[in-house]
Structures are given as structure tokens and as C-alpha cells.
VEXFI-779103 format. One record per residue: residue in three letters; x, y, z of N, C-alpha, C, O in turn. Coordinates in steps of 0.2 Angstrom, whole numbers, plus 5000, padded with zeros to 4 digits. Layout:
! residues N
ALAXYZXYZXYZXYZ/...
//
This chain:
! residues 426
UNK555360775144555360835140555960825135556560805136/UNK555660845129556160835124556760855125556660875131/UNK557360865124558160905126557960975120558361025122/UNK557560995113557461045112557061075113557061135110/UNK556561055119556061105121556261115127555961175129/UNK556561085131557161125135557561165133557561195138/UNK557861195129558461215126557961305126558061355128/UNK557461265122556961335119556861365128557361405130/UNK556561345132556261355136556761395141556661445144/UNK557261355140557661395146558061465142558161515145/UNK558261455134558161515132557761565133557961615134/UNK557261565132556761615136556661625142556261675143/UNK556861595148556861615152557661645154557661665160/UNK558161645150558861685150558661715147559161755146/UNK558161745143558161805138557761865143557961925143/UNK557361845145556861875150557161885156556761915160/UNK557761885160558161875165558561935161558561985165/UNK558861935154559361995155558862045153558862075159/UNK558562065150557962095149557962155156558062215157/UNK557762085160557562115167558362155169558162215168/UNK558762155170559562145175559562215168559462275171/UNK559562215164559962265158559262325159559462385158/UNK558762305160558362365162558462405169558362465171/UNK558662355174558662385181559362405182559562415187/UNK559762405175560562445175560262525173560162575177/UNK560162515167559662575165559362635168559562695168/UNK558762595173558462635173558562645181558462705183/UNK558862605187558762625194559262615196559362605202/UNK559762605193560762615196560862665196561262685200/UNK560462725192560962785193560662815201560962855205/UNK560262775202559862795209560362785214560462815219/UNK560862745212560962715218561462765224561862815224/UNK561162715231561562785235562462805236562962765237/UNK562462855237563162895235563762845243564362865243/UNK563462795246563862775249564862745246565062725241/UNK564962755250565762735248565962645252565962625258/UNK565962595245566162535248566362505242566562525236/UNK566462445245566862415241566862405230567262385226/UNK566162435229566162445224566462465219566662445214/UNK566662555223567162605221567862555219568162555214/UNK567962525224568762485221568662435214568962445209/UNK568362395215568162365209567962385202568062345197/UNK567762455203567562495197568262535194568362545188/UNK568562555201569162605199569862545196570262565192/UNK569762495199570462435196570262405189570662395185/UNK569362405188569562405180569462425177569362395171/UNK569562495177569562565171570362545172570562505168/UNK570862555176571362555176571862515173572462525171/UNK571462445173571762405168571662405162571862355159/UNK571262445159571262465154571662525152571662555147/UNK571862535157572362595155573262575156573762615156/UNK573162505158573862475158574462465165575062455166/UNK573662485171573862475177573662425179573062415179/UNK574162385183573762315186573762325192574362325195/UNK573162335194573062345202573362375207573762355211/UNK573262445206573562495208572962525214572362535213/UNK573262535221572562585221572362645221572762695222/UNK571562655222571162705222571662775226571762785232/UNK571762825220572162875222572962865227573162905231/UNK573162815223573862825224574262745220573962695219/UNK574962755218575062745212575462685216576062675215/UNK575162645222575562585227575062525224574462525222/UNK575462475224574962415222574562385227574862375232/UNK573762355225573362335228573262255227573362215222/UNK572862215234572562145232572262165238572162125243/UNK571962245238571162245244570662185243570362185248/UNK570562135237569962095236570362065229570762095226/UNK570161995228570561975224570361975219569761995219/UNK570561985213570661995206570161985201569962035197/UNK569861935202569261905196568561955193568461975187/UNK568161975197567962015199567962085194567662095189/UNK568762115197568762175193569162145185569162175180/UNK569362095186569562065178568862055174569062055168/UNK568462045175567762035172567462095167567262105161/UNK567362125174566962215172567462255168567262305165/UNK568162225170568662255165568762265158568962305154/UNK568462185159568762145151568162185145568262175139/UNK567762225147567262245144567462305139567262315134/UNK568062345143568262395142568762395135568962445132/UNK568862335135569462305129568962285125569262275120/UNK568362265125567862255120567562305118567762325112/UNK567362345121566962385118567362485121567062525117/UNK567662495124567962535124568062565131567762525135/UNK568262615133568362675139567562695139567262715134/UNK567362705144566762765143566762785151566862755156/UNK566662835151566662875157565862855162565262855160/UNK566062845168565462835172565462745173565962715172/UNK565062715174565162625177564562605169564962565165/UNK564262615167563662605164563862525161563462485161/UNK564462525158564562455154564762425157564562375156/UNK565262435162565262395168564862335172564962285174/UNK564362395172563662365176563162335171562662295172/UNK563362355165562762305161563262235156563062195151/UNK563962245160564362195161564262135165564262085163/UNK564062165171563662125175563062105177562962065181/UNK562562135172561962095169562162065166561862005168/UNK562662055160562661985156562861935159562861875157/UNK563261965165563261895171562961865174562961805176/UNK562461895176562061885180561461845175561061795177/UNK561361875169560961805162561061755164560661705166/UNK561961745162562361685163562361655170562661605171/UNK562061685175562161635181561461595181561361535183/UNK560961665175560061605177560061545173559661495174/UNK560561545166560561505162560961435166560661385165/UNK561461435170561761385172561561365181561861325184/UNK561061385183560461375186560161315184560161265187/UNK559761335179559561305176559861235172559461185173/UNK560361215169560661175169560761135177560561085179/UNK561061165180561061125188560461095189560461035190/UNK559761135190559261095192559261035187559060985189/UNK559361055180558960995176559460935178559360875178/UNK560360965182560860885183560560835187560560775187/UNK560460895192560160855199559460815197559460755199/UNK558960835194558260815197557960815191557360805192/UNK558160845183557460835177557660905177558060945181/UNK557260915171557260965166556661025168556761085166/UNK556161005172555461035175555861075181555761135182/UNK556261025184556661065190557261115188557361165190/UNK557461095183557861165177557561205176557961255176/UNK557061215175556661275171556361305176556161365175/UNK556261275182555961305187556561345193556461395196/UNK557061305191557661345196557861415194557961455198/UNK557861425187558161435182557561525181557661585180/UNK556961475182556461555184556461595191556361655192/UNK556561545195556561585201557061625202557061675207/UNK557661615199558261645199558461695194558961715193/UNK557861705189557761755184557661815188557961865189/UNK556861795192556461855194556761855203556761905206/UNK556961825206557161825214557761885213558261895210/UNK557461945218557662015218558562005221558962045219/UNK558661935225559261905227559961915222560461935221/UNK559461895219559961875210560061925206560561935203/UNK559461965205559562035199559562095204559262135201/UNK559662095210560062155212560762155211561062205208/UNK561162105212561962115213562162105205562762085204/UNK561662115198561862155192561962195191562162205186/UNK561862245194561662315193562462335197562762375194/UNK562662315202563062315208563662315205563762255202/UNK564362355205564962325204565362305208565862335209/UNK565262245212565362205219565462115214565362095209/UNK565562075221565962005219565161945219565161885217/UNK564661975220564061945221563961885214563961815214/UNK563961915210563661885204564261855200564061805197/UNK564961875200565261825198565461755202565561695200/UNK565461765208565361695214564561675213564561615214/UNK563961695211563561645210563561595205563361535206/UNK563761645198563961605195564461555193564361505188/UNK565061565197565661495198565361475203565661415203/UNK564861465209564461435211564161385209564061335212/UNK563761395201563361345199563961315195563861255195/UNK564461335191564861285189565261255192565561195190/UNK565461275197565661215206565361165206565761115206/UNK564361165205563961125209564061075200564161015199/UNK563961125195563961085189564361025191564160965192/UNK564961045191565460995189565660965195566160925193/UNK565560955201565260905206564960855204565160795204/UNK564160875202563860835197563960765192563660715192/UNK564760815188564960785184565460745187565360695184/UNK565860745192566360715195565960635198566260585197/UNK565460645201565060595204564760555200564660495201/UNK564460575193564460545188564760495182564660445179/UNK565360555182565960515177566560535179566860585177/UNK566660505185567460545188567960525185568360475186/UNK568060565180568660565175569460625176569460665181/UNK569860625173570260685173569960755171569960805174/UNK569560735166569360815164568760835170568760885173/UNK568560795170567960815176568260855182568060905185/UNK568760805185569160825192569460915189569560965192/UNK569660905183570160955181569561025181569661075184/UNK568961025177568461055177568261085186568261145188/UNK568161025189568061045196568561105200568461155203/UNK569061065198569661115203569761175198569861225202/UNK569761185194569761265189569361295193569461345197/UNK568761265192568061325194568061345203567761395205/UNK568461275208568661295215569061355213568761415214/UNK569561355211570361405210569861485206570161535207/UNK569561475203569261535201568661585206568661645207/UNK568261545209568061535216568461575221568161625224/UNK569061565222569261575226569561665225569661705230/UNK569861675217569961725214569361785214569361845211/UNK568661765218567961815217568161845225568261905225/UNK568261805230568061785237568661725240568761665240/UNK568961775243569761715246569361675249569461615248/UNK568961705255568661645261568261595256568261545260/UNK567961585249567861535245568361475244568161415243/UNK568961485244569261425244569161365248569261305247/UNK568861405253568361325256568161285254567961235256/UNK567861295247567661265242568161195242568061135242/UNK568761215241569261155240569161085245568961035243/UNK569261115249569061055254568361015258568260965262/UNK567861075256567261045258566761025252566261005253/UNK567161045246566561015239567060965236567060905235/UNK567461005233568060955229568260875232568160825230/UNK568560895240568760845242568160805241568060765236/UNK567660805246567160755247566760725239566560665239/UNK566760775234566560745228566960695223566760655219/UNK567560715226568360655223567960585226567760535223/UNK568060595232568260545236567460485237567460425239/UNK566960515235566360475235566160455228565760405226/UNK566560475225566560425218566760345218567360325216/UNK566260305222566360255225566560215219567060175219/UNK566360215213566260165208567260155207567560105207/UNK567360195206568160195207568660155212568360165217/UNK569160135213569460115215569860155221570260195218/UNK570060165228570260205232570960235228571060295230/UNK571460215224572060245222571860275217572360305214/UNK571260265215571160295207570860375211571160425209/UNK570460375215570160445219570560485219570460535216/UNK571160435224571660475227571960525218571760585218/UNK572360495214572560525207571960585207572160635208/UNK571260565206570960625203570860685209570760745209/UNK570860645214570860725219571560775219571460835219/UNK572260735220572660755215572660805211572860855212/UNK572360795204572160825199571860885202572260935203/UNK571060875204570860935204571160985208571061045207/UNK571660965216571861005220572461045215572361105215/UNK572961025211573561035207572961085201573361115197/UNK572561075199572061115195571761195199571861245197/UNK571461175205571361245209572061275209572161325205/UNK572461275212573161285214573561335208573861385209/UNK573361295202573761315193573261375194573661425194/UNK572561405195572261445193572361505197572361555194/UNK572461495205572561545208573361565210573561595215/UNK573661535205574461515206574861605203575261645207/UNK574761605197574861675197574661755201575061795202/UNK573961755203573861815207574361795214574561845217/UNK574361725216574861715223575461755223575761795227/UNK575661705217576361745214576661815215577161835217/UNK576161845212576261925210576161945217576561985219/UNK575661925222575561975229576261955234576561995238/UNK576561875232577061875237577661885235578161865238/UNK577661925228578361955225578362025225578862055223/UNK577762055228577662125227577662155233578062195235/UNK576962125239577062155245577662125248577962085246/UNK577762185257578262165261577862105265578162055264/UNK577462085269577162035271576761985267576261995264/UNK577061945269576761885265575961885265575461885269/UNK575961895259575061895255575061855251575561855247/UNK574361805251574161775248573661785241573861785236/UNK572961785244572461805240572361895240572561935236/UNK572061905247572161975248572361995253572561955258/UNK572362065254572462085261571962145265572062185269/UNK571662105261570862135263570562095270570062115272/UNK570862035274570662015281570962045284570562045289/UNK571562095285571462145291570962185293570862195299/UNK570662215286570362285287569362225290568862235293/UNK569562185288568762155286568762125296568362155300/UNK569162085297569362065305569362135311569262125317/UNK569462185308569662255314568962285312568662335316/UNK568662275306567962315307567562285310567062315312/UNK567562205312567362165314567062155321566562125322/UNK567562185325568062175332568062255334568562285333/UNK567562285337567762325342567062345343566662335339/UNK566862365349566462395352565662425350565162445353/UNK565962425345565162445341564962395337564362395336/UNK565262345336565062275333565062215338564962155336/UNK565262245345564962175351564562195355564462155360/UNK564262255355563362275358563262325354563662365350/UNK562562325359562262375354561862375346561962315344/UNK561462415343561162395337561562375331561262355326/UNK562262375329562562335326562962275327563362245323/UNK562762245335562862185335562862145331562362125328/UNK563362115330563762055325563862095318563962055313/UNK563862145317563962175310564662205310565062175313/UNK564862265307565362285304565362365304564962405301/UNK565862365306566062475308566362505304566962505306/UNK566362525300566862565294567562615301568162605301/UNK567162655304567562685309567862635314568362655317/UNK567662585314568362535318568762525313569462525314/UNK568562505307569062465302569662545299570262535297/UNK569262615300569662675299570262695305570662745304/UNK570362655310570762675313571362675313571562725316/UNK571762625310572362625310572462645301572062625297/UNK572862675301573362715296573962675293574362635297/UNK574162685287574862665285574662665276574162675272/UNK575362655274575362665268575362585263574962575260/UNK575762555264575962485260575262425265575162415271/UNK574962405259574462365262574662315266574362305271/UNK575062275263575262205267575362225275575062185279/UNK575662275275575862305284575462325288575562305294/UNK574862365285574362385288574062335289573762325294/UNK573862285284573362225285573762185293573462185299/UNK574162165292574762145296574362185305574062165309/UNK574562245304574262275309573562265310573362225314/UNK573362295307572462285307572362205312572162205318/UNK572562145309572562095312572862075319572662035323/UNK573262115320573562095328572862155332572562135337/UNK572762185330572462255333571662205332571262225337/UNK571462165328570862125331570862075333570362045334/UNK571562025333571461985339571562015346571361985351/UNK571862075347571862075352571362105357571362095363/UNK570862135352570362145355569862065357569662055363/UNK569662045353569561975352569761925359569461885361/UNK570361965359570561915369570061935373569561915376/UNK570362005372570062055378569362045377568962085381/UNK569062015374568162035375567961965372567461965368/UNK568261905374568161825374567561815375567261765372/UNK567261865382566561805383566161825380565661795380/UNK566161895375565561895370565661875364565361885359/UNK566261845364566061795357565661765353565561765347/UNK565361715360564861675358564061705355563661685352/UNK564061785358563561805358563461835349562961845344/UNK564361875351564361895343564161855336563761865331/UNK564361805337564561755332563761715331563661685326/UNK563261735336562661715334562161755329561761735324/UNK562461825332562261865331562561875323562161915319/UNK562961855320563361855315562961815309562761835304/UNK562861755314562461705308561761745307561761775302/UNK561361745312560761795310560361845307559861865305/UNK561361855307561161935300561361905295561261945290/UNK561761835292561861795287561161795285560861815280/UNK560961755289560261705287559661775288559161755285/UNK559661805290559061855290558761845296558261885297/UNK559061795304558561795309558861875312558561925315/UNK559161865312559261915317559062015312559262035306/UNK558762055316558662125313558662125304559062155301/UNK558262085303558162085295557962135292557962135286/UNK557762205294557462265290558162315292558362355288/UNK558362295297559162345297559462305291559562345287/UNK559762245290560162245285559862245278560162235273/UNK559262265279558962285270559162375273558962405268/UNK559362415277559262475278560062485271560462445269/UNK559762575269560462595265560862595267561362595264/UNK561062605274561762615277561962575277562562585275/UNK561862485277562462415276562162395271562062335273/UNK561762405266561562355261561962355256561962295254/UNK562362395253562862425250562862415241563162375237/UNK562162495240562162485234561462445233561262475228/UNK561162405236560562375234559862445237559762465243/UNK559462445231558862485235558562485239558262425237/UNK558162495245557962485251557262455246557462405243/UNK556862465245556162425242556362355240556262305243/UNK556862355234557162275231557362235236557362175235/UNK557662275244558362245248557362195252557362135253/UNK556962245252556262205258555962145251555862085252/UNK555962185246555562125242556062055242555862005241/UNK556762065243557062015242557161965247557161905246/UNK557262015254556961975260556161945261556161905266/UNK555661955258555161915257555161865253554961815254/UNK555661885246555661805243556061755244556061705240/UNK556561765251556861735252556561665259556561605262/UNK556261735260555761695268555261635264555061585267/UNK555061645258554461585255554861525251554661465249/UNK555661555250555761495245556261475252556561425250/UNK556261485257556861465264556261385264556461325263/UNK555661395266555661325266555561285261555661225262/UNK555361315256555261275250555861205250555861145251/UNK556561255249557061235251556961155254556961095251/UNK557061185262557061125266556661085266556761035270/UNK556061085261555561035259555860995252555760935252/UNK556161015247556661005245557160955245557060895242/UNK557560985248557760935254557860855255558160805254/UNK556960875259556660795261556560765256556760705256/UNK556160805246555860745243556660725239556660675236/UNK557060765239557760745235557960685241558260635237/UNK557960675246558160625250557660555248557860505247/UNK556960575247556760515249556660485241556260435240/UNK556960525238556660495228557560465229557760435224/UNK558060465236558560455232559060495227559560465224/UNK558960545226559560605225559860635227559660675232/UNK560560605224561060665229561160735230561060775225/UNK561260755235561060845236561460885242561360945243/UNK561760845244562460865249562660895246562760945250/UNK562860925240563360975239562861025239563161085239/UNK562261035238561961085238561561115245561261175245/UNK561761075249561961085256562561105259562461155263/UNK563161095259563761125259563961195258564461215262/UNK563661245253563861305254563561335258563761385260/UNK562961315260562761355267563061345274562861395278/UNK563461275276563961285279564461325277564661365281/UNK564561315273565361375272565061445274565161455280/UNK564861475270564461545270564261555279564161615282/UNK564161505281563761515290564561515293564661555298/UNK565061475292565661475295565861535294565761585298/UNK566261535286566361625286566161685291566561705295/UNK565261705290564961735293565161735302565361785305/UNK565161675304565261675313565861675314566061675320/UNK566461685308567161695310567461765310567861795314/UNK566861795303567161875301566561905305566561915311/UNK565961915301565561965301564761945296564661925290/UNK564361945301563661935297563362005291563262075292/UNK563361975286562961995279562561985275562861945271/UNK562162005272561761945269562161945262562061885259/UNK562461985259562661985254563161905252563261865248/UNK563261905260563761845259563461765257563761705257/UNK562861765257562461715257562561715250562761655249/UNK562661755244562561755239562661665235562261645231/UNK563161625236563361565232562761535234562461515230/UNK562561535241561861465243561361505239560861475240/UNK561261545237560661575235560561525228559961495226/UNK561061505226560861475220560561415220560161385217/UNK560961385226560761315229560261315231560061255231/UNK559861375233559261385238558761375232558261335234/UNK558761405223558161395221558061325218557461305217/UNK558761295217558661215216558561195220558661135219/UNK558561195227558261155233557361155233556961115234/UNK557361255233556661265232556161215224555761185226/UNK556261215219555961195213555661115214555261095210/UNK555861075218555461015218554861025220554461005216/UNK554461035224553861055229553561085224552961075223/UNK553861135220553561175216553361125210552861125206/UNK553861095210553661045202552961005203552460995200/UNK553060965211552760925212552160955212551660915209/UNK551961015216551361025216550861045209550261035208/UNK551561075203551261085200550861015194550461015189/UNK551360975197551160915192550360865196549960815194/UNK550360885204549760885206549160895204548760845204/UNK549060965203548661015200548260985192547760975191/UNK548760975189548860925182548360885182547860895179/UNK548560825186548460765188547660765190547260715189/UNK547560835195546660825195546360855192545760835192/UNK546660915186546460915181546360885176545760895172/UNK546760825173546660765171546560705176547160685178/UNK546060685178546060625182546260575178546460535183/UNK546560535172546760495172547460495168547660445163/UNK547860535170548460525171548860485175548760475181/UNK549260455172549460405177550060455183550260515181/UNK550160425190550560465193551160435192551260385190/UNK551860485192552460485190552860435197552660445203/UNK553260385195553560345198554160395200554360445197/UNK554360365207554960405212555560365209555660305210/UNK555960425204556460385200556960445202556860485206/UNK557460445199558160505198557960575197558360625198/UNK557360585195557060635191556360665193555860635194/UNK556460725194555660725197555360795193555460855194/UNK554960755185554760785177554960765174554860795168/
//
């Protein structure tokens, strides 16, 4: 495929994608339900910085880092473009044009990994996959981690192909920014960054070592100032946020280790303890869920499966599409999306095999579903938190999809010649 009839192609299929996300702001967010979560804070931190407060919070004039920063810097920045308006509505059609830009570099990823056919097909499925253009409409961390997800996997890509400084420097920017969506992300550092430095065989072992250097001193520079600011503000040392107390004590207690929200999360556990200054509370919060956590040891093993299965969907898949913990997403879209995730799950791991056996590398597009399954069986299972492998999931999905269709092709023209197993598969 020509490089301009790609160019066209995936332009329309980014045109059609916001299209879709800027009508379903529109027309079926105002539906959404009156639940109180984490969107309220995201929304309220960035009207406020447009009013010349940095992170202040909701209904009291004490400083906050409940969730790390990037997030409401985004939906914020909207507010100094185009103005104040009362209500989310720009906001949220803030996060449509993110969520365009996640299908557009989608789309690039498939074409790094496997052709341009695998481009155009990653890049659709992640138009219309209800996965993808629910969390536009949403003022939540979803769709900016999808998309520093694909420019993660981009410049992995890039690292393993031309491991240069800018490369490694590209790579760790987009860890460090990663980590400013979603603190628990910075695992990214050490399970994509490191191992993509380091398998840059073509290089020299002391040459690696410099550019792994680089990108760690790269993530570091980027999340360097929001660290700053939390460990010169709060009284206990805070890093990204202080939002792992409340997230571990909602986590940990009695309603969340039997019973029908096994391995899930209690809003009334996590309301229990009281205080003013976050760092202290969170500090609390934390002692108050390891210690439950001693005391109820042997159901760990049981929680923690339990955890992963509401990550991945085995476990009660129609309660976590219910409106009580979907948070924000419509119960019809939360089922259609659990159905398109169940047909492209294998695709996926079909995937997989033919990226394996053509010879292309795909390890790192396996990697964030380790992380995301770690997270879940340490904190708390959600599907939301799948969000970064979703991306991964449709360029895993798009091979089988290519191949088949270039099968179809092939008996429609019997004399086609069939395509050689090369780096590209289109």
C-alpha cells in the first residue's frame, strides 16, 4: 500500500471515530447516571485551574493529588482555549478529540508492528469498539492512558529499531507521562522501557546501558515536578498520589472478601475513616488495610482471583457492566462492549501465534496485560483498568482479520499469487 493511500484511509477512519465519540458526547452523556466518582474530581480540578487554583479540593480550599495530574491538565487545557462554560460539555468533547487521537495512533502501531492493512484494521476496530468510545464521553483517566499507551508501544517500536537518544528520550517521556494518567502505570518503566533498552541487541552492552540511563533520567524529568510539589506540600511523604489509601481500604474489608462484591471495591469501607490533610488520611487508610489484610490472610488467594476475573471479564461479567460500578458508562454500551471484547479476546490470541510464527516481535504488546493483571490482583478488579491493553488487544486482534480477508480475495481471484511470510502481513 502506497504511504498516501494510507494516510487517506486512516484519515477517514479518524474522521469517522470522532464523528462517532463527539456525537455520543452530545447526545447520551447528559444521560449519564447521577453517581458520585471519580469523575466529579477530575472535572472540578479543571475548571479550577482555570480559575488559578492548582489542585485544590472538591469543596475545601486544602490541596489535593487524590489522582495524578495529567488527566485533569488535559480537559483543563480546553478551558484556556476556548473558554469557562458552565456544565462538563467541553470537557467531554475534550475527550472525544482524545479519544480520535487514540484511533489515529492505533493505527500507526499496527502499521509499526505488521503493514499497513494491520493499521487500518487496528485503527477501525478501535473506532467502533464500544471499549474505546465509551471512556470519551467520561471525565475519567481511561482515554488519556490509552493513548500514552499507544505512544509507549510506538516508541518501543522505535527503540528496537533505531535505538538512538531520541528514541530512548521519546520512550521515557511517554513512561513519565503514563505514569502522571495512573501512578500504578509507572510499571511501565521497568517492564517496557527497561526490557526494550536492553534487547536492542544490535548495540553494544555499554551503549544500552547509556540509553537506558537516558530514558529512566527522561521518565523521572517528566514526573519530576508534580513529585516535587506533593513532597513540599503534604505532611507525609507523597509521591504521585494519595489516592492508594482510600483505593487499598476500599479494597480490604468485608464486603469485598465474600459475598456478591467479591474481589471488587466498597465505597462505604473506603468512607470510613475521616480526616482533613490527605497525606494523613491516606497514611491511615493504609495502615487500617494492611491490617485487615493480616487478619483475613487466607482469603487472599481467593480475593485476588477474584480480582483478576472482574479485570478480564471471567468472573460476574454482567454485574460489572451493572450502573452501580461501571462508573459513568451506559449499561447497553458497558454489554455491547463486553460482547466485543469476548470475539476480538481470541482474535487476539490468534494473533499472537501468527505474529510469532511470521517472526514479529509482539512482547511488548503482551506486557501491559501483565501489568494491568498485577495491579488488579494487588488493588482491586475493574474492567476499566484494562483500558491500556485494550489497545494492544486490537493490534493483536487485526492479523486473522487481515489474513482472512486477503484469503476471501485470493478465492475470489484464483490467480493471485499468495503473499510470502515476511515482517508484514499486507
Amino acid at each position: 500500500m502506497r504511504e498516501g493511500r494510507f494516510a487517506v484511509g486512516l484519515g477517514g477512519v479518524v474522521l469517522a471515530a470522532l464523528v462517532l465519540r463527539v456525537g455520543y458526547v452530545m447526545v447520551f452523556t447528559r444521560h449519564e447516571n447521577g453517581k458520585l466518582y471519580d469523575s466529579f474530581w477530575y472535572g472540578v480540578t479543571a475548571n479550577e485551574l482555570s480559575q488559578g487554583h492548582f489542585f485544590e479540593a472538591p469543596f475545601a480550599n486544602s490541596s489535593t493529588a487524590a489522582h495524578p495530574p495529567l488527566t485533569s491538565l488535559l480537559i483543563g487545557g480546553a478551558s484556556f482555549i476556548v473558554g469557562r462554560h458552565n456544565g462538563t460539555t467541553v470537557q467531554r468533547l475534550t475527550m472525544a478529540v482524545l479519544g480520535a487521537a487514540v484511533v489515529l495512533f492505533v493505527g500507526l502501531l499496527g502499521r509499526a508492528v505488521a503493514g499497513p492493512w494491520v493499521g487500518l484494521t487496528a485503527a477501525g476496530l478501535a473506532a467502533v469498539a464500544p471499549n474505546f468510545w465509551m471512556p470519551s464521553g467520561i471525565l475519567m483517566s481511561e482515554t488519556p492512558a490509552m493513548l500514552l499507551m499507544a505512544l509507549i508501544l510506538l516508541a518501543v517500536v522505535r527503540v528496537l529499531r533505531h535505538p538512538t537518544v531520541p528514541s530512548a528520550l521519546l520512550l521515557g517521556a511517554a513512561c513519565g507521562a503514563e505514569a502522571l494518567v495512573r501512578a500504578e502505570l509507572v510499571l511501565f518503566v521497568p517492564f517496557l522501557l527497561v526490557p526494550a533498552v536492553l534487547l536492542a541487541r544490535r548495540l553494544p552492552f555499554r551503549r544500552r546501558c547509556v540509553l537506558l540511563a537516558v530514558g529512566v533520567v527522561a521518565s523521572m524529568a517528566v514526573v519530576a515536578p508534580w513529585v516535587g510539589r506533593n513532597l513540599t506540600t503534604f505532611e507525609d511523604p507523597t509521591y504521585l498520589s494519595t489516592g492508594d489509601g482510600l483505593a487499598l481500604l476500599g479494597a480490604n474489608c468485608p464486603q469485598t472478601y465474600q459475598g456478591p462484591y467479591l474481589g471488587s471495591w466498597a465505597l462505604g469501607c473506603a468512607a470510613s475513616i475521616a480526616g482533613n490533610e490527605e497525606s494523613v488520611v491516606s497514611t491511615r487508610d493504609q495502615h487500617a488495610a494492611v491490617e485487615y489484610i493480616e487478619h483475613h490472610a487466607s482469603r487472599i488467594p481467593l480475593v485476588m482471583v477474584a480480582r483478576v476475573g472482574r479485570l478480564w471479564d471471567f468472573y460476574e461479567p454482567i454485574q460489572m457492566a451493572d450502573a452501580d460500578v461501571n462508573e459513568g458508562r451506559p449499561v447497553p454500551a458497558s454489554l455491547a462492549g463486553l460482547g466485543f471484547y469476548y470475539v476480538l479476546l481470541p482474535l487476539g490470541m490468534a494473533g499472537i501465534v501468527i505474529l510469532r510464527r511470521r517472526r514479529i516481535r509482539q512482547w511488548f504488546l503482551v506486557v501491559p496485560a501483565g501489568v494491568v493483571t498485577l495491579v488488579s490482583a494487588l488493588v482491586y478488579g475493574l474492567v476499566r483498568f484494562r483500558a491500556p491493553f485494550e489497545v494492544c488487544l486490537v493490534v493483536l486482534a487485526s492479523p486473522p482479520l487481515v489474513l482472512a480477508a486477503q484469503a476471501v480475495g485470493r478465492r475470489m481471484r484464483p490467480d493471485t499469487p499468495s503473499a510470502p511470510a515476511s515482517e508484514e502481513i499486507g
